[in-house]
N, C-alpha and C positions, 0 to 999 in steps of 0.2 A: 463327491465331496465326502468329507471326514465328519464324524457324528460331532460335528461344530453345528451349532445354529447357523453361520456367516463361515467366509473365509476371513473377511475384515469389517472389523468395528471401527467406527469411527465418532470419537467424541468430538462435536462442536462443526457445528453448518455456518462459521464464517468462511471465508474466501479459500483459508488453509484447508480444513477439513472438507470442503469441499471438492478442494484439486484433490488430494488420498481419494475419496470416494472415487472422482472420475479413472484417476490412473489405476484404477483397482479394478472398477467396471469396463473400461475397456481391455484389460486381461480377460476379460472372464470370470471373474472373482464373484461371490455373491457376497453383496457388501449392504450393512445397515450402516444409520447416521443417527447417532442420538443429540438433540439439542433442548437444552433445557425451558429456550423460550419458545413461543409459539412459532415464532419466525425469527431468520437470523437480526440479531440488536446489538450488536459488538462493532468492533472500529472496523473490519469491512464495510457496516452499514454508515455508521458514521462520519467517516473520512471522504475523501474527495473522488475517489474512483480513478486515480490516475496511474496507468498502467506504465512508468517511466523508462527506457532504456539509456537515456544520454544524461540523466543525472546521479550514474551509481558509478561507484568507488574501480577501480581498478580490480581487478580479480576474481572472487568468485562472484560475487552481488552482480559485477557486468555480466558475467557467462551464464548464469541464473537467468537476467533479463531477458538477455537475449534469446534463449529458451523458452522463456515465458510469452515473448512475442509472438510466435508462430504460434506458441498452441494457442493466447486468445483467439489469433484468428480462426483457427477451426473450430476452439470453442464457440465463438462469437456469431461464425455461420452455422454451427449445428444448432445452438438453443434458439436462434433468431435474435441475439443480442443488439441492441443499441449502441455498437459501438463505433466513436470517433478514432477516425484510423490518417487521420491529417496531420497530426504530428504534436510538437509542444510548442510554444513561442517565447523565450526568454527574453526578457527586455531590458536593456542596458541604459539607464535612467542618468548616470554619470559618467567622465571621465572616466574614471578607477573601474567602474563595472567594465565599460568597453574595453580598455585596457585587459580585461582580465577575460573577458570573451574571444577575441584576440587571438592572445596567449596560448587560451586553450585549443582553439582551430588547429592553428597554425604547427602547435605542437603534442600534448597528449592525445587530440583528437583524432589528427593524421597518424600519430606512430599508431595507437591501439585498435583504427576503423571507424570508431563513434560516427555514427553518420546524420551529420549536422550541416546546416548552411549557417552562413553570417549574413544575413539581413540590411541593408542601409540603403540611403539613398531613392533612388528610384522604387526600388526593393521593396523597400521598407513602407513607402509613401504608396504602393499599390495594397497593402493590407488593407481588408476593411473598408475600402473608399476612405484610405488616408485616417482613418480613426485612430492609431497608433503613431502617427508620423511626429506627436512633440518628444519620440519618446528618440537615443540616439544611434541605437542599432538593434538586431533583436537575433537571439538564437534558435535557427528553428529545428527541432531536435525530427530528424522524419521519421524516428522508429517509434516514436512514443502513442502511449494510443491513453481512451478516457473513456469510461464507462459513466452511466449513472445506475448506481450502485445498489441503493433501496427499491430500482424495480431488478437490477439486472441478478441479484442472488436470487433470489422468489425464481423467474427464468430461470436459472444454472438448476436450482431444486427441481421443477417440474420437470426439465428435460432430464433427467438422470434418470428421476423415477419414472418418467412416463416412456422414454427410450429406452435407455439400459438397467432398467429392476432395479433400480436402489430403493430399498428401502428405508424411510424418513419416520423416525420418533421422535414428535415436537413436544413440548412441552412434559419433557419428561430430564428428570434428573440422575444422572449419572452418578452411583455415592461414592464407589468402591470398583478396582482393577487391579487383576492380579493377573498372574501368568495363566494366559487362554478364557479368562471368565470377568464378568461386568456386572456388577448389583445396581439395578437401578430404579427408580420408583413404580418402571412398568415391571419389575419384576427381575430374576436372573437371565443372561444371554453367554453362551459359550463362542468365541471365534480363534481360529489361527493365527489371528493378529490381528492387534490394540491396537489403533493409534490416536495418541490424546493431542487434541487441537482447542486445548480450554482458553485461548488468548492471554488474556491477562488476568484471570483466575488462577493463581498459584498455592492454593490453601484446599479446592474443594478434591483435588484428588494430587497424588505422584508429593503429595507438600512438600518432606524429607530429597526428596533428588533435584525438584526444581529448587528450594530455599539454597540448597549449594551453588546453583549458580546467579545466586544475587541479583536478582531482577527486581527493577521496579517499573511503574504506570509513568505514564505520560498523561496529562491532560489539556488538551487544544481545546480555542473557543471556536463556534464556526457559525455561518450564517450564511441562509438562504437570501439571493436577494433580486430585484428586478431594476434593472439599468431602464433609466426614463428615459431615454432616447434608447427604441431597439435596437438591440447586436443580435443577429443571427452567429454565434460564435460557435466553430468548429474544433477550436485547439484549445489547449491545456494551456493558460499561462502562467507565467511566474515572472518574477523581477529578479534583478542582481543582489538582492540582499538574501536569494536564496544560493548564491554561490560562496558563501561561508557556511551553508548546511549540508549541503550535497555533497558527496565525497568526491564525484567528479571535475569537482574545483575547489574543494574547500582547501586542501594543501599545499594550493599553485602557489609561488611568491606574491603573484599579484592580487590576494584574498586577502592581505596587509593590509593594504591598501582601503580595502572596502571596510576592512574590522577598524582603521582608526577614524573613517569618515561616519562611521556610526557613533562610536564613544563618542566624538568633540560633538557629532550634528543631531543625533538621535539615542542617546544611551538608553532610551527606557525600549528600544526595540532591542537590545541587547540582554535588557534586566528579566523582558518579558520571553524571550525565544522568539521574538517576531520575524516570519517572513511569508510574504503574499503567495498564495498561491488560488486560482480563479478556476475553477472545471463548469462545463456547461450542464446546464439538463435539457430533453429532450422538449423545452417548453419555453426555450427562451430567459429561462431562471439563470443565477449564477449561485456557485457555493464560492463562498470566501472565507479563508483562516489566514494561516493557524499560528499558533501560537504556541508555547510549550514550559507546561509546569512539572515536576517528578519527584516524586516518595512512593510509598510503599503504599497507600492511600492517597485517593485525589481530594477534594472540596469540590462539594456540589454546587459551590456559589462562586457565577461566572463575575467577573468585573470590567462594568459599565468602560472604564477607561482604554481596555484592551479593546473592546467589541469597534470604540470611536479609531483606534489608532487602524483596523482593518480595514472599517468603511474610508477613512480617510484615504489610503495606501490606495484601494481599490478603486475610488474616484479618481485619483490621479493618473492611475494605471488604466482606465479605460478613458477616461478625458470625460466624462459625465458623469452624473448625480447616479446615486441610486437608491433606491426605498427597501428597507429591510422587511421579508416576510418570515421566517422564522430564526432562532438562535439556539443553540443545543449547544452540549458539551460533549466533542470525540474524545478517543480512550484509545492508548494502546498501549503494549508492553513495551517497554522498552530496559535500557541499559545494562543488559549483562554481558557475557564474556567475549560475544561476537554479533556480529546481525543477528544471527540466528542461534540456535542450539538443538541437536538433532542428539535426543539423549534414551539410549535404552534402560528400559525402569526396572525390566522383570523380564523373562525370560518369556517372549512374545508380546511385550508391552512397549511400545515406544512412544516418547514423547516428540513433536515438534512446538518448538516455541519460535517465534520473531523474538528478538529484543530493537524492532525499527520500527517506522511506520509505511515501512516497502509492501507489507506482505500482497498488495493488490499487484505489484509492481514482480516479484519474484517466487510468488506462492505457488503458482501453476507448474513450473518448474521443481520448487520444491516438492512438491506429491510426484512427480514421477520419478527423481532420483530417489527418494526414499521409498518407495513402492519396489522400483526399481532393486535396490537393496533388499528388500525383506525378503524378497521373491526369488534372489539369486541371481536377476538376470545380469548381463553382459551391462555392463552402461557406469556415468560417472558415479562414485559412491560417495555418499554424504557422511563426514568427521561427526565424529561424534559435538565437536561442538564446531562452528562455523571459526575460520580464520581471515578477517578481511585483507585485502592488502590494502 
């Protein structure tokens, strides 16, 4: 090595900066990770853990996932992860939704691969011992997979460091990045290359090259919860009202359809960003959201009326009660110039940003194509800023 401390830095032990770390450490790299908190606390932690491939947009975000699929799985058998590898199950609660599930099988699904079934009937009526069956078809996406997320970073940490030498600085702050060098509260560190993974922190470093590309926070409510009649649940679910957010059907003609049966039947899930989406924990738990607010700042104060319209959605959607045990507020970046932005700061400083709330879904991928790049190798190279189709 070169009189660097590291080959690679890495600011921020969410989901992102931890893929950079791995695709770094499996080169051979000698790589540090600095995180400001004790333990990772950012919308990795917060969000649902669901690692999606049959609900991403046409282009790169699919060819992303689909990369990111394979490596969770190695990931997932190397650290000894908890992860649900059964698939997602979409459920078609109206006309208009199945209509537009359909649709999608039948046509962007088969032309582009998505590998999906459609659900009904007998099918349908075998989930669950029939626990799903008032719903009218159901999509079941087989590449998707669902972590639980608050044990499984803690995991991805220990294995990095305890396998492949990464080195972890918790609760330490990050002030200052320049070309090759890091000022940080544990003091100066020199590396061949920076990479900032501050989430939605756009102010504590890079401020002047992130502010250009116009990003703002997203803020979801979400909630742990315990179904009074047990679900041993294996899959990621979600409803049709998430096929107006997902870009895998948000732009089909028949997403019309769904967008005017919300306006006449439900506009405040429109007002609010609402659509269900249910991930398991290793405990028989369910997380249930989300929802979606955005500025530049969020508000720390959740509203009572969103928290009821989830639980509502989520009783329906499982066909039983369920008792709330905790509420928190997720966070991520969102809305700038592409899903993502892959932007060089300085001259061995690069930044990755999400502007979605994929990054569980397409992150893993992203550290190796951008690793990939810094390093020279042969492999896809990441736009300085992301293009969806």
């Amino acid at each position: 090595m070169s009189e660097h401390d590291c080959d690679l830095l890495v600011v921020g032990a969410g989901i992102l900066g931890l893929a950079h770390a791995w695709a770094g450490a499996k080169r051979g790299l000698k790589v540090k990770v600095f995180e400001r908190s004790h333990t990772p606390l950012g919308a990795s932690i917060r969000n649902f853990g669901q690692a999606l491939v049959g609900g991403q947009a046409p282009g790169v975000m699919l060819d992303l996932a689909r990369q990111a699929n394979g490596l969770w799985k190695t990931l997932g058998q190397a650290a000894g992860l908890h992860l649900h590898q059964q698939g997602s199950l979409l459920f078609a609660r109206t006309e208009a939704e199945e209509a537009l599930l359909e649709a999608f099988v039948n046509g962007r699904g088969a032309e582009l691969g998505y590998r999906t079934d459609l659900l009904r009937g007998d099918a349908l009526e075998a989930l669950y011992d029939g626990r799903f069956a008032h719903h009218r078809a159901a999509l079941l996406g087989l590449d998707d997979q669902q972590l639980y997320s608050r044990e499984a970073l803690p995991q991805i940490v220990d294995y990095l460091a305890r396998t492949l030498g990464v080195e972890f600085h918790f609760s330490t702050l990050v002030r200052d990045v320049e070309t090759h060098r890091a000022v940080t509260s544990a003091g100066r560190f020199t590396a061949r290359h920076i990479v900032v993974c501050s989430g939605h922190d756009y102010q504590t470093l890079l401020a002047e090259p992130l502010a250009a590309l116009r990003p703002q926070v997203c803020g979801l409510q979400m909630l742990r919860v315990r179904p009074r009649q047990p679900l041993a649940l294996r899959h990621a679910l979600l409803t049709g009202l998430s096929c107006v957010h997902y870009g895998a059907f948000a732009d089909l003609p028949e997403a019309d359809a769904i967008r005017a049966q919300i306006r006449s039947q439900q506009p405040e899930l429109e007002a609010h960003g609402i659509h269900l989406l249910i991930s398991p924990t290793p405990y028989g738990d369910l997380i249930i959201g989300d929802s979606h607010v955005y500025g530049s700042d969020i508000s720390p104060f959740n509203a009572e009326q969103v928290d009821r319209i989830l639980i509502d959605l989520a009783q329906d959607t499982l066909g039983g009660e369920v008792d709330v045990l905790e509420r928190w507020q997720g966070v991520y970046g969102a809305r700038g110039p592409g899903p993502f932005s892959v932007v060089e700061a300085a001259d061995g400083v690069t930044a990755v940003v999400m502007h979605t709330g994929l990054g569980m879904s397409v992150g893993l991928a992203l550290g190796e194509r951008t690793v990939t790049a810094l390093l020279g190798e042969a492999g896809p190279i990441v736009p300085r800023h992301s293009t969806a189709a």
